[in-house]
KOLDRENNU-527825 format. One record per residue: x, y, z of N, C-alpha, C in turn. Coordinates in steps of 0.1 Angstrom, whole numbers, plus 5000, padded with zeros to 4 digits. Example, Ala and Ser with C-alpha at 12.3 -4.5 7.8 and 13.67 -1.06 7.14 Angstrom:
REM KOLDRENNU-527825
513249435078512349555078513249675078/512849785071513749895071512950005079/
//
This chain:
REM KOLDRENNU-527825
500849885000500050005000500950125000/500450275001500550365001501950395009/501850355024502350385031503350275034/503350135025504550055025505650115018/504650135006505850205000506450285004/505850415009506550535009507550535022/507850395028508750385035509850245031/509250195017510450105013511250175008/511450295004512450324994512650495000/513950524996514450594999513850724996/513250855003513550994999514451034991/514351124982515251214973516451264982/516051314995517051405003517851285010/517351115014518451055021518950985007/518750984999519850924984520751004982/520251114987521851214978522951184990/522051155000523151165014523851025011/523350925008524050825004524750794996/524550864989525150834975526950974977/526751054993527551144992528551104998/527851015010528650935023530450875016/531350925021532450905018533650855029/533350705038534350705045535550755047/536250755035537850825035537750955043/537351045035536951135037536651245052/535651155057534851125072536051125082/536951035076537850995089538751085089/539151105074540151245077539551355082/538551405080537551535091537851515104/537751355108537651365122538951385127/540151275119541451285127542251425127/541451565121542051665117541351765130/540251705132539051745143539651735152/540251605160541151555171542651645173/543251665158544351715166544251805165/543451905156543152065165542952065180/542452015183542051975198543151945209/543751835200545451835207546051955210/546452015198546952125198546552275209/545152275208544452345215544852315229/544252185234545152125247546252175249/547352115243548752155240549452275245/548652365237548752515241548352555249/547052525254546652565270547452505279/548052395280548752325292550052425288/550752455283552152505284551952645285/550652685282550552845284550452875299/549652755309549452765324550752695329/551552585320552652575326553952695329/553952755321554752905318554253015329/552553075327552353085339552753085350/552452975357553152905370554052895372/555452895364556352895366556653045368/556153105360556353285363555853325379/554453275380553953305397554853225406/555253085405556453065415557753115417/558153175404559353285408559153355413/559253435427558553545428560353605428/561353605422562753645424562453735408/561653685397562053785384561753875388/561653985392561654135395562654155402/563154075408564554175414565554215408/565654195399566654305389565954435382/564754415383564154575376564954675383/565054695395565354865398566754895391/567954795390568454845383568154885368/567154805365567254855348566255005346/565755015358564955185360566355265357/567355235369568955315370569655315354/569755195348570755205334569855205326/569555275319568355235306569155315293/568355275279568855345266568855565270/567355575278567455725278568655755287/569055705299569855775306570955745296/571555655293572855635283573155775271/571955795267572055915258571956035262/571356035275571656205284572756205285/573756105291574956135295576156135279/575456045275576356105261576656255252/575156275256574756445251576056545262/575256515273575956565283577556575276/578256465279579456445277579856535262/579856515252579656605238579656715240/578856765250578556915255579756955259/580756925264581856965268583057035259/582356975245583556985232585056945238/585256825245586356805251586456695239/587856715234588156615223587556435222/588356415238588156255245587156245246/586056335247584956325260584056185251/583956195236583256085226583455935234/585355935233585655795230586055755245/585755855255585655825271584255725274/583555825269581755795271581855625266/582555635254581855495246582455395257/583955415264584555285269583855275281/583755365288582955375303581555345302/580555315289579455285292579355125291/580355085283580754995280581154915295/581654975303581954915318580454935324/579955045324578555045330577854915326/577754895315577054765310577354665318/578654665316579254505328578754525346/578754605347578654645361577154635368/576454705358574554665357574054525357/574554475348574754305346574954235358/575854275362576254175372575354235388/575254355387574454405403573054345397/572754325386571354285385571054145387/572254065380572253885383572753835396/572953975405573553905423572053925430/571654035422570354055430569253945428/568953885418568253795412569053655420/569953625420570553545425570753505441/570853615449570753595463568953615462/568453655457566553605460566253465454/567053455448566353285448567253195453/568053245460569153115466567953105479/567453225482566453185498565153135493/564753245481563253125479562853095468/563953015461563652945451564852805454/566252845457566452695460566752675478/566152755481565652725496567252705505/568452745505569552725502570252855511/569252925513569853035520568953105532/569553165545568153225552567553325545/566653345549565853545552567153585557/567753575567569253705575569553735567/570353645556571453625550570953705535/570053705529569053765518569053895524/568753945534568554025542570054125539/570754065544572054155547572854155531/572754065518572754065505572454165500/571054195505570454335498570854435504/571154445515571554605523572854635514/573554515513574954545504574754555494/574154505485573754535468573354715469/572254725482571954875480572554965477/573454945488574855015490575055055472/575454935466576154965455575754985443/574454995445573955085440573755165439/573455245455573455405459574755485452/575755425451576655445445577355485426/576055375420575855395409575055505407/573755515416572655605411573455755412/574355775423574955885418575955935414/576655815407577655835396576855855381/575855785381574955845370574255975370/574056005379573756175385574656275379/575956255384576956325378577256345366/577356185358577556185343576356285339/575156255341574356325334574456515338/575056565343575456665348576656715340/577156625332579056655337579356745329/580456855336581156995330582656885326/583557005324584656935315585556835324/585356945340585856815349585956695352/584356675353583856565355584356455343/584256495335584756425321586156355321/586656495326588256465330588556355339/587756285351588256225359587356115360/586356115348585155975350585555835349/586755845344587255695346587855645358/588055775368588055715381587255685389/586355785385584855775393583955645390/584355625377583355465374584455385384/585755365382586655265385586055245402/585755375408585555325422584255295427/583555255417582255165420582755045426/582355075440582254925445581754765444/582754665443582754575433581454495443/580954405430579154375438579554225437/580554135434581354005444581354035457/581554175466581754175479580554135485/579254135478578054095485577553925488/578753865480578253685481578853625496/579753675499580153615510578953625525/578653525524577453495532578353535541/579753515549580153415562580753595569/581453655557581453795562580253865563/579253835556578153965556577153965575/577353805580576853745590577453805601/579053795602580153845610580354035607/579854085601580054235595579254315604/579154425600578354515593576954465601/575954485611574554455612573954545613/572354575601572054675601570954765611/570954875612569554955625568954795629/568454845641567054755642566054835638/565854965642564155045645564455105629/563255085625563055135611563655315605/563755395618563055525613565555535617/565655475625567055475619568155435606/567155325604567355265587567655375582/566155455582565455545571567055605568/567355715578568055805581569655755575/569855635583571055605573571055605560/569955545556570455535541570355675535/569455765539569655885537571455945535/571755905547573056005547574155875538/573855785539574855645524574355745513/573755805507572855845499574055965494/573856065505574656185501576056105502/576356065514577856025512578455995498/577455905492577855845477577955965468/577156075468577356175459578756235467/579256265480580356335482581556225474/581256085477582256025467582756045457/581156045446581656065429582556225428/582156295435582656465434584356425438/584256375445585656355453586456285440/586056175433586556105425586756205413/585956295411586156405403587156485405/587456515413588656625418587356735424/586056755427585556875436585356825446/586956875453586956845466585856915475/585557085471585157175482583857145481/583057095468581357095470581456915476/582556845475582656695481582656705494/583656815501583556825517582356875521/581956965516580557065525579556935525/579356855514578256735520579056645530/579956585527580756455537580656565552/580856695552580756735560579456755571/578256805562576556775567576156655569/576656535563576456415567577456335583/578556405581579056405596578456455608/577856575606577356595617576056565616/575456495610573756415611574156285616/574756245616575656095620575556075640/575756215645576056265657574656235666/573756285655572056265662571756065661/572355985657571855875658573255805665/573055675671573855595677574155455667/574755485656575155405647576455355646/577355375650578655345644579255305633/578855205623578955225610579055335599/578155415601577655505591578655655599/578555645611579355725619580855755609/581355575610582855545603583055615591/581655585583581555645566581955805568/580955805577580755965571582556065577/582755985590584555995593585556035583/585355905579586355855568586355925556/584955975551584656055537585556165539/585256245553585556385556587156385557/587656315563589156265568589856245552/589656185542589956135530590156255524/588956295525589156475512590156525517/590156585527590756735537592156665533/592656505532593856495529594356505518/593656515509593456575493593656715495/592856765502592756905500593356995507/593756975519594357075526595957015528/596957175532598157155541598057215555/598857225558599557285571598657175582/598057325591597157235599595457205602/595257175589594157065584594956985582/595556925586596056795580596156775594/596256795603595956705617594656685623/593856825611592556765613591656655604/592556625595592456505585592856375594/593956405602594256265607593556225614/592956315624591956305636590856265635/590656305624589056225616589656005609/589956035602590455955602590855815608/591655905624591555785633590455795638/589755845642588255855642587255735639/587355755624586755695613587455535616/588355495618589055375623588355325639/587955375645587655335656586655305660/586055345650584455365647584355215641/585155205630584755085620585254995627/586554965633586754865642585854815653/585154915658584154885667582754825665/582454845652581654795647581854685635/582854635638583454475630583054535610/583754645610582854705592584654695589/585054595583586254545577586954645565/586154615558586354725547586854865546/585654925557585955055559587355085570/587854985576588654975585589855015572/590054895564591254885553591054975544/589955035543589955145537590755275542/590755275555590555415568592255345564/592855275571594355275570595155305555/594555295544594955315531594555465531/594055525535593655645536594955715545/595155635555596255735569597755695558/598055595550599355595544599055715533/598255715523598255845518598455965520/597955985531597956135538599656115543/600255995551601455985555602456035544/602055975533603255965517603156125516/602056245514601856325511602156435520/601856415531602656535540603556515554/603756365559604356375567606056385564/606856445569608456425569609056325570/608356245580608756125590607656025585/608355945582607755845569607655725578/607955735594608355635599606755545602/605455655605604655625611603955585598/604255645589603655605575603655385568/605155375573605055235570604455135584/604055165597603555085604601655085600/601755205592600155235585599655125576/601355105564601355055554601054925556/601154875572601554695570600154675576/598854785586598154745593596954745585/597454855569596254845562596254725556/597354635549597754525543597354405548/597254415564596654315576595254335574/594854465572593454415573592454425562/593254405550592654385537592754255539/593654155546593254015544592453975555/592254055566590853995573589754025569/589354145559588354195550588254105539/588553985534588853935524589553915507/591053985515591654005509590954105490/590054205494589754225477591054325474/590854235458592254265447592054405449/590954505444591154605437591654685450/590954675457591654755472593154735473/593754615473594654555477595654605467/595454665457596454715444596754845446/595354915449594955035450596155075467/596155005475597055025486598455015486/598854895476599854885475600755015466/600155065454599955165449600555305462/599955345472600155415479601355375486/601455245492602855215496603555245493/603555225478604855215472605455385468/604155425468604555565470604955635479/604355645491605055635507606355615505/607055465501608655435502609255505493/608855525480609355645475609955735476/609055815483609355925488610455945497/610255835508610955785517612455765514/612555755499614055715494613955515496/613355445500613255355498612955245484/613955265475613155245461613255095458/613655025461613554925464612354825467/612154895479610854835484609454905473/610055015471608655055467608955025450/609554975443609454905433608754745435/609154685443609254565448606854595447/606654745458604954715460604254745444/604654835439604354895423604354785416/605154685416604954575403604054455412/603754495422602754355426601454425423/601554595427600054635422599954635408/600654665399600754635385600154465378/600654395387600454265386598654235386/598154305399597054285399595854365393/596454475389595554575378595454475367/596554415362596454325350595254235355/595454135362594754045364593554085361/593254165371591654235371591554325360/592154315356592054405339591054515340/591954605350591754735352591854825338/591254935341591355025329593055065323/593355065314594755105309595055225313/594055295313594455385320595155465333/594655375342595755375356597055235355/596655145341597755095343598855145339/598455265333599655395322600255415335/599555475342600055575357600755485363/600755325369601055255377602755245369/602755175356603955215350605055315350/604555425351605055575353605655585366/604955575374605455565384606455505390/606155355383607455215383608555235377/608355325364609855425358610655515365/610055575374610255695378610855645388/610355525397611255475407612255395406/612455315391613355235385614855335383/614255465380615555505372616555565388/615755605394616155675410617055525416/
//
């Protein structure tokens, strides 16, 4: 009947479908279906794996603030700057000294990065110890931010002397020794003393770069206001700094008698850092009393018991090279003077030795030579 039929046999619309049905075909739709899907998967798992790996670091940001401090704009202020001078060198100064800036950003940025994940990422280090890492990285930084201050500032002087002023950025290897930073240096407890110090580390660092410049007089009047803010807190440390800043110039800068008030500070600044186990500043403060000795005393005698106590305690400070060259340097000038050329040949080629090593700027290794002539031919 009617209705047998019209269900034995196919509709016009399911014949075409059958006659369209294409196994091959079907399967490749689907196995193309599937690995889009894969892929899709794929990409979502490694997009949340990446993720997570980003939220468990919580250490990649600790190198930002330096790259706030070195960036392409500041690089080009100070270049402008520098140019501005119409000092012949000032071009092929800029290029070599940014060129060290680079190395130097690098490495304060990969210690920084590096002591935050030795504590919390391979669990390998305290909080103290992270703690007192960073107070030192600061440090040496504070030191950069206002050596970059200056560059971007700089008159023909500055130009003139910026390769000493970069050279005395303090080296940011001083900050790994867990075993000294423990035994050192410990910082404020009460916050609002922190504050204050770092304030006056702050200016101190700018009296430095000036001083490394040759402006002694706008270098003293701060080392000087940071001396006496030093007086209002019970610090010792920062006490020593701001000592030793003041004591250091005046022996640059003055004769007659400022120079006893150079020394007075000085040992000051020594008694201060001894007291408070700050190494560095200690061997620093005695490399400081043999300079002032080579430069104005007569009696050269008091000068070499300086020579051997700063030498002593560059190796309980851990022995650093650049210090340790930089001293001998002065030694050897000291005996010089002294008529001792011998010996002070004998200190000159061990500092020479170690400027090489440390592949100091050629620049002071010119000077270091010069000097080694000068005492060779005597």
């Amino acid at each position: 009947d009617l209705h047998r039929r019209r269900h034995s046999f196919p509709t016009r619309r399911s014949s075409d479908l059958a006659l369209s049905w294409d196994p091959d075909k079907q399967r490749r739709s689907a196995l193309m279906a599937v690995g889009a899907l894969v892929v899709l998967v794929a990409s979502i798992a490694i997009t949340s794996l990446l993720s997570a790996r980003r939220e468990a670091n919580p250490c990649r940001m600790a190198g930002q603030t330096v790259e706030g401090a070195w960036n392409g704009e500041v690089r080009d202020k100070i270049a402008r700057a520098f140019e501005t001078t119409k000092l012949p060198y000032a071009k092929a100064t800029w290029e070599r000294l940014s060129s060290q800036l680079d190395a130097y950003t690098v490495a304060l940025r990969g210690e920084r990065v590096a002591a935050c994940e030795a504590t919390h990422v391979r669990n390998e280090q305290s909080a103290e110890v992270l703690n007192l890492r960073t107070i030192c990285l600061d440090r040496r930084q504070r030191h950069l931010h206002a050596l970059l201050d200056a560059f971007t500032q700089a008159d023909a002087q500055v130009v003139e002397h910026a390769a000493e002023a970069t050279a005395a950025l303090p080296r940011v290897d001083g900050c790994q020794d867990a075993e000294a930073l423990l035994l050192g240096v410990r910082p404020p407890e009460d916050a609002a003393t922190a504050a204050t110090v770092v304030s006056i580390q702050n200016e101190l660092a700018r009296a430095e770069v000036l001083f490394q410049s040759v402006r002694y007089k706008e270098a003293l009047a701060i080392a000087e206001a940071q001396w006496e803010a030093t007086r209002k807190i019970q610090y010792r440390p920062v006490q020593a700094d701001a000592a030793y800043e003041v004591g250091r110039i005046l022996a640059d800068l003055v004769t007659g008698d400022e120079v006893e008030r150079a020394e007075k500070l000085l040992r000051e600044a020594l008694d201060l850092s001894v007291r408070s186990r700050h190494d560095v500043r200690t061997a620093e403060t005695w490399k400081s009393l043999v300079h002032l000795s080579a430069r104005h005393h007569s009696n050269k005698q008091i000068g070499y018991l300086w020579a051997e106590s700063a030498l002593s305690a560059i190796e309980r400070a851990g022995n650093d090279s650049t210090l340790l060259a930089s001293t001998l340097n002065e030694a050897g000038s000291l005996y010089a003077k002294a008529g001792r050329s011998d010996d002070a040949e004998r200190m000159l080629r061990q500092a020479l030795d170690l400027e090489q090593k440390n592949r100091v700027d050629v620049l002071f290794q010119a000077d270091t030579w010069q000097f080694l002539a000068n005492v060779s031919k005597d």
